[in-house]
N, C-alpha and C positions, 0 to 999 in steps of 0.2 A: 542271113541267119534264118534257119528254118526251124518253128516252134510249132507243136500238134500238139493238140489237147483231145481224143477218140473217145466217148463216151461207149462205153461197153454191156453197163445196166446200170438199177438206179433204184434206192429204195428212200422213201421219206424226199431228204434233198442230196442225202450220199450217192457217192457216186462210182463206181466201177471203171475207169479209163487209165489208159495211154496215153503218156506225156512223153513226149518225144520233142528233145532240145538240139539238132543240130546232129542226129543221132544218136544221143543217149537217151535211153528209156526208163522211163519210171514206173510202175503199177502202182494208181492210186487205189486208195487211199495210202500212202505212204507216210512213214519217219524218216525223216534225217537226223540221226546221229552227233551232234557235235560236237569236232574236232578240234581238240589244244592245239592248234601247228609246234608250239613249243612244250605240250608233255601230253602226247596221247595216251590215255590211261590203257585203251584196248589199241591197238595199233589198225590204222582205215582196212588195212587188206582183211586180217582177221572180222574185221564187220561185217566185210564182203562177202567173207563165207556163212558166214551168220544168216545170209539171205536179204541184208539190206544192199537194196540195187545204186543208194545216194547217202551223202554224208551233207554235213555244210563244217564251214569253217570260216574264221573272220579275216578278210582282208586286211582289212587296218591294224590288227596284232602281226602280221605278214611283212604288210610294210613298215612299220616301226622300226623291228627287228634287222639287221642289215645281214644277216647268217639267212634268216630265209626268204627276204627280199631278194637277194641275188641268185638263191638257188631257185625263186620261182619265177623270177625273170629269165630263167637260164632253161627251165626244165619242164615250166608251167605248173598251176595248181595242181594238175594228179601226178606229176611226176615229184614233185613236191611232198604228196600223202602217199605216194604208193599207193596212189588206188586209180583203177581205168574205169569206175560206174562214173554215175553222176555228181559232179560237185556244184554246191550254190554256195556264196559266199554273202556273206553280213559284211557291213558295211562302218561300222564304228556306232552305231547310234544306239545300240546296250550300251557302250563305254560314256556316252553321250549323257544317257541316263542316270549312268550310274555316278559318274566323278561331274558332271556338266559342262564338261568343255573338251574337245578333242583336234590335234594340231593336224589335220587335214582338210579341204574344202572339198562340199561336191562335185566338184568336177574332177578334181584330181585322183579321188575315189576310185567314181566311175572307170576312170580311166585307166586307170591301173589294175581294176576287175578286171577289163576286156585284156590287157598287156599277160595279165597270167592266165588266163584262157578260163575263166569263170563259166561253168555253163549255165548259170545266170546268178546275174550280180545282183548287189540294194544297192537302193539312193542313201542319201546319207539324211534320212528323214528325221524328224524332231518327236521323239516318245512324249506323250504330255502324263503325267500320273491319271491317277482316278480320284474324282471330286476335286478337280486342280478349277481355281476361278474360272469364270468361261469366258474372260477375256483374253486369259493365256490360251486356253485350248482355241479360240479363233485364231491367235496369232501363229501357232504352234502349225495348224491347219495349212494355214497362209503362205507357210514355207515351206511345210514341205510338198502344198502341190509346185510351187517355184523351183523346187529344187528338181520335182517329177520331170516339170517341162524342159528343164534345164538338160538334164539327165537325156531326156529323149529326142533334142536338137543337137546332140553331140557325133560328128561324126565315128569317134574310136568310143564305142560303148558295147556292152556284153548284153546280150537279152536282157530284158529290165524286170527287177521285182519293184512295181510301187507298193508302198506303203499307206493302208488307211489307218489317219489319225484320227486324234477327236475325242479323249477320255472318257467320260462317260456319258457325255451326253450326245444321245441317238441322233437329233438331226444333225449334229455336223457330224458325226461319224458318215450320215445317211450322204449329204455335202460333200464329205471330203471324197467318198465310193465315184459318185457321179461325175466328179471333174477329172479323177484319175482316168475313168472308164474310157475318158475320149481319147487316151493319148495310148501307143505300143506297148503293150506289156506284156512279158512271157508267164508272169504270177503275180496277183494281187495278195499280199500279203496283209494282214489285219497284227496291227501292231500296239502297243501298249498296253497286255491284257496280261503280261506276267503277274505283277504286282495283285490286280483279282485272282490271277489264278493260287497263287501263295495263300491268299486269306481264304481261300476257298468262298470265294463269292461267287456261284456257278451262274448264279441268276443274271447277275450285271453283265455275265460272261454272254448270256443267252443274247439279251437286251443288244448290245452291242455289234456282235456278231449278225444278230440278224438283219442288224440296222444296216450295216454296211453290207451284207450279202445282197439284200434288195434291191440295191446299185450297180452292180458287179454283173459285167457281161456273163453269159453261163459259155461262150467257149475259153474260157481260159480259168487255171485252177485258182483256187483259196487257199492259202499259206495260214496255218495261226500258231503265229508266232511265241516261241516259249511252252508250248501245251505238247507234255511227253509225258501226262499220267495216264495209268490205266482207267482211271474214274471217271476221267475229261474227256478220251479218246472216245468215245462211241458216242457222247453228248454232242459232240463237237460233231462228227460223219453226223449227224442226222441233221444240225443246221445248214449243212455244204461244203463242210471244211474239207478237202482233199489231200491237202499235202502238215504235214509238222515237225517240228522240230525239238531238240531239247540236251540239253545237258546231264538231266535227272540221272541219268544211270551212273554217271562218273560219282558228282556230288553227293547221292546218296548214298554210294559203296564208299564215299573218305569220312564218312561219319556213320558206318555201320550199319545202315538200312537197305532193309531188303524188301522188294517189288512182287508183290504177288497178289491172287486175287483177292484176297482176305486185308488188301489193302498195304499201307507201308509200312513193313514190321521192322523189330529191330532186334540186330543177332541177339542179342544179350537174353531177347525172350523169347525165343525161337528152342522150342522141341525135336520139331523135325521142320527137312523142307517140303512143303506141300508142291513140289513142280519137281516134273522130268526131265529136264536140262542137263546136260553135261557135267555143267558144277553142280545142281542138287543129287545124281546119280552117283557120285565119284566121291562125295564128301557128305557129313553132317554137320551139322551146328556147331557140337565141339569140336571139332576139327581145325572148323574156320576162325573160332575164338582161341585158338591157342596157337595162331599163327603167325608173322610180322605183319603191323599194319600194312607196310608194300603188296607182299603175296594177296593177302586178305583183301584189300580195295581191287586190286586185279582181277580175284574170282569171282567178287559180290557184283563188279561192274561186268564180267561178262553174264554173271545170271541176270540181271538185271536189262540187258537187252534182248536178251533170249525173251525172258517174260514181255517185254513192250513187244516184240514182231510176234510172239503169239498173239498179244491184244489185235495186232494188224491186220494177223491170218482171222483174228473170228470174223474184225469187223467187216470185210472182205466178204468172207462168206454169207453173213449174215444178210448182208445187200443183195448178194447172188439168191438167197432163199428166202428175202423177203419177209427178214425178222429182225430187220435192225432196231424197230422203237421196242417190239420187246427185249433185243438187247441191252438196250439202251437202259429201260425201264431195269432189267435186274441189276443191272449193273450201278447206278444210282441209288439202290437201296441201299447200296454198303453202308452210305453217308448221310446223314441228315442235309447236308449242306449241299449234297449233290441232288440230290433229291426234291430240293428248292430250286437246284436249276432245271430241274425234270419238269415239273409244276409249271416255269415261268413259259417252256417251252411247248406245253401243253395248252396253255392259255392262250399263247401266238399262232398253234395250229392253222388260222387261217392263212395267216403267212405263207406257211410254206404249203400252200393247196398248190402253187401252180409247176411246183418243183413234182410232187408225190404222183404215181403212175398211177392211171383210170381203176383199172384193177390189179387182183394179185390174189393168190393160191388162198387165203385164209385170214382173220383180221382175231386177235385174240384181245381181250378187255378184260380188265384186273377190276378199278376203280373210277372214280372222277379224271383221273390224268389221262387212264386211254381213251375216255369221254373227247376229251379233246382232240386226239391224233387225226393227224390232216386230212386223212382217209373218211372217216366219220364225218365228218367238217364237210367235207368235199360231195358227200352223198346227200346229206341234209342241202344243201346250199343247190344242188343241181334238182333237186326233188321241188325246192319251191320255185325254180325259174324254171325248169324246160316240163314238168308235170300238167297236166289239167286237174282245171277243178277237182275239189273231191266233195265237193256238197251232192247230197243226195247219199252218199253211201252211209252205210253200217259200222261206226266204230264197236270198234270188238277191244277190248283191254283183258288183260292177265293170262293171255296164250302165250306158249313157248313156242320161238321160231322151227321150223319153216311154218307160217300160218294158215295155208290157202288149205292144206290138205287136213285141216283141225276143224275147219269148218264145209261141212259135205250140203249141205241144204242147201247155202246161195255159192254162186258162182262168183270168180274173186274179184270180178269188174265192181261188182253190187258193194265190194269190203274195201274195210281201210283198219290199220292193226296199229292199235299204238304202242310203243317199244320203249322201255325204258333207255335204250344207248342210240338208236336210231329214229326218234321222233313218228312220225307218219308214215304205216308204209301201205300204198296202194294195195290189193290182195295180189295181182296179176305179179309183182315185185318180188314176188314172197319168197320166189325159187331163185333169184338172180342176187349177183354181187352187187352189196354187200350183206346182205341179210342173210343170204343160205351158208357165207361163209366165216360170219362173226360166231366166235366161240367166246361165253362168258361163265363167270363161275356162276350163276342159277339157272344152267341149263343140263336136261340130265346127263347121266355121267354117260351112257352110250352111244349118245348124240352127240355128247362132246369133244369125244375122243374120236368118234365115224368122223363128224366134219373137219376135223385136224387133220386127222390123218389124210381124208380124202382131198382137202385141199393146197396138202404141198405137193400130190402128184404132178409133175410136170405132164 
């Protein structure tokens, strides 16, 4: 099996790459889709044209069923979906979670992944809740590295997603990262974060994620698992998430909800559609309200993925131009609650210093949360280790950046400029990244708009 992970660019800890499984390709940051094998609400081909390059689907509802157990032993997983992109299949352990018991074993799983031509399979790992005793989540841990190893001494096995476990608490999330790490994996998937992602706990979301990111080889991708909202997706790319998944667009079009950036509406109080989409262009509100529930979940579910691979295409671009935390940052405001996760991951800034590129076009600053961003972090932190002294100089307070050319009588070796977002800065510094290219709002408006502009120039 041949598995490529090509980093492309990289903004914060998102990431821009090529994932290539055996020949199929993915362009992360990507969603996968999921697939009912037994009642696709949008049918896999039609996704495909949609612009999504992968889907996933559950093996264990596959094999259950004996209609498409034999068609997918017959035909394989994409001849199965009707679809030639990328497939990743699950493994029973949502079903696991959900009802707590499932009549398959890991081995058999596994093996049945690689028999329908999975372009990478899951272990059959153990979801532990959040705030579960932490005697379970050690047990829970326990098995399914057992089950990783197991999974990855098999000789009939499909590329492997392990799974980190570990509910909410960081170090054995951090634990369960590092023992997966040693063994073959085509994606490390972070699992058991549905249940936060429902309550909108973004924070615990942050915590977790980055606990087990910390562990996580950087050539092979982050799966997180469950996470298909708009709100979550660009939080999520700036921790290092790469690859995701989700159901959301089916489930929220069988209960009348609609996906947009104003968050998740719902037809019944819908004016107009705020999106360009095929189904918002061709239809209104009442239209869709005075239609059969069937027709009706079929068009909300295809606007409904349309709007997630827009979320895909900004977050995409936004890595390419090197404005993912302020993406990230507007996008978070919708929410109180995401905005908490905004904060928790503001705070962890240092973290992710050794993910975030040296420099980049421009650094913009709202409040105390861009205080934190890793960029900032990363300047101050290399200022007090690779800098000299600065005793002897001229501290200077209440200048607007650039400094060195505010002050014409001493030369900028002589100064040192204290900065409300940047701490200390040498005078000589004044002109270099990141000081010439931080834009905040108490800087004037025609300096603040010059240095924008001039710093996304390629």
């Amino acid at each position: 099996m041949r598995v490529r992970f090509e980093v492309k660019d990289r903004d914060v800890a998102g990431r821009l790459a090529r994932f290539e499984v055996n020949g199929r390709r993915l362009e992360t940051p990507a969603l996968l889709p999921v697939i009912n094998p037994n009642d696709p609400v949008v049918p896999p081909k039609e996704i495909g044209r949609m612009g999504f390059d992968g889907v996933i689907t559950n093996a264990y509802i596959i094999r259950r069923h004996e209609h498409l157990r034999r068609e997918a032993l017959e035909r394989g997983v994409h001849g199965l979906l009707d679809f030639d992109g990328f497939v990743m299949t699950d493994s029973g352990s949502f079903q696991l979670a959900e009802y707590g018991d499932v009549d398959v074993t890991n081995r058999e799983i596994v093996r049945f992944q690689a028999r329908i031509g999975s372009d990478v399979g899951t272990i059959l790992d153990i979801p532990t809740p959040p705030d579960a005793p932490r005697d379970r989540a050690e047990r829970d841990v326990e098995t399914t590295v057992e089950r990783a190893r197991e999974a990855a001494s098999l000789d009939e096995r499909p590329p492997l997603a392990l799974t980190v476990q570990g509910s909410t608490y960081e170090d054995l999330r951090r634990e369960c990262a590092e023992r997966l790490a040693e063994l073959p994996a085509a994606v490390y998937p972070v699992g058991g974060v549905v249940p936060l992602l429902e309550e909108y706990r973004f924070a615990d979301v942050v915590r977790v994620v980055l606990a087990a990111k910390s562990a996580l080889p950087p050539h092979r991708p982050v799966h997180l698992f469950g996470c298909g909202h708009p709100l979550a997706i660009p939080l999520a790319v700036c921790m290092g998430c790469d690859l995701f998944d989700s159901a959301s667009y089916a489930i929220y079009a069988r209960t009348d909800r609609y996906l947009s950036v104003l968050g998740t509406l719902r037809l019944e109080e819908l004016r107009e559609f705020p999106c360009s989409c095929p189904v918002c262009t061709r239809h209104d509100p009442g239209e869709l309200r005075e239609m059969d529930r069937e027709e009706r979940t079929r068009l909300l579910a295809r606007h409904n993925l349309h709007e997630l691979h827009r979320v895909i295409r900004t977050v995409r671009q936004a890595i390419a131009s090197g404005e993912l935390w302020e993406l990230a940052e507007s996008v978070c405001r919708a929410h109180p609650a995401a905005w908490r996760g905004m904060e928790e991951l503001s705070r962890r800034g240092e973290e992710l210093e050794r993910w975030v590129p040296g420099t980049r076009r421009s650094v913009f600053a709202f409040d105390e949360v861009s205080k934190g961003r890793p960029e900032l972090r990363l300047y101050r932190r290399r200022l007090r280790e690779r800098f000299g002294p600065l005793e002897g100089r001229r501290l200077v307070k209440g200048l607007k950046r650039p400094f060195a050319e505010r002050v014409e009588w001493l030369e900028p070796w002589e100064l040192a400029f204290a900065d409300e977002w940047l701490g200390i800065v040498p005078g000589e510094l004044s002109w270099t990244y990141p000081c010439h290219s931080l834009v905040t709002p108490g800087d004037d408006e025609g300096e603040d708009r010059r240095r924008g502009e001039e710093g996304r120039r390629r």
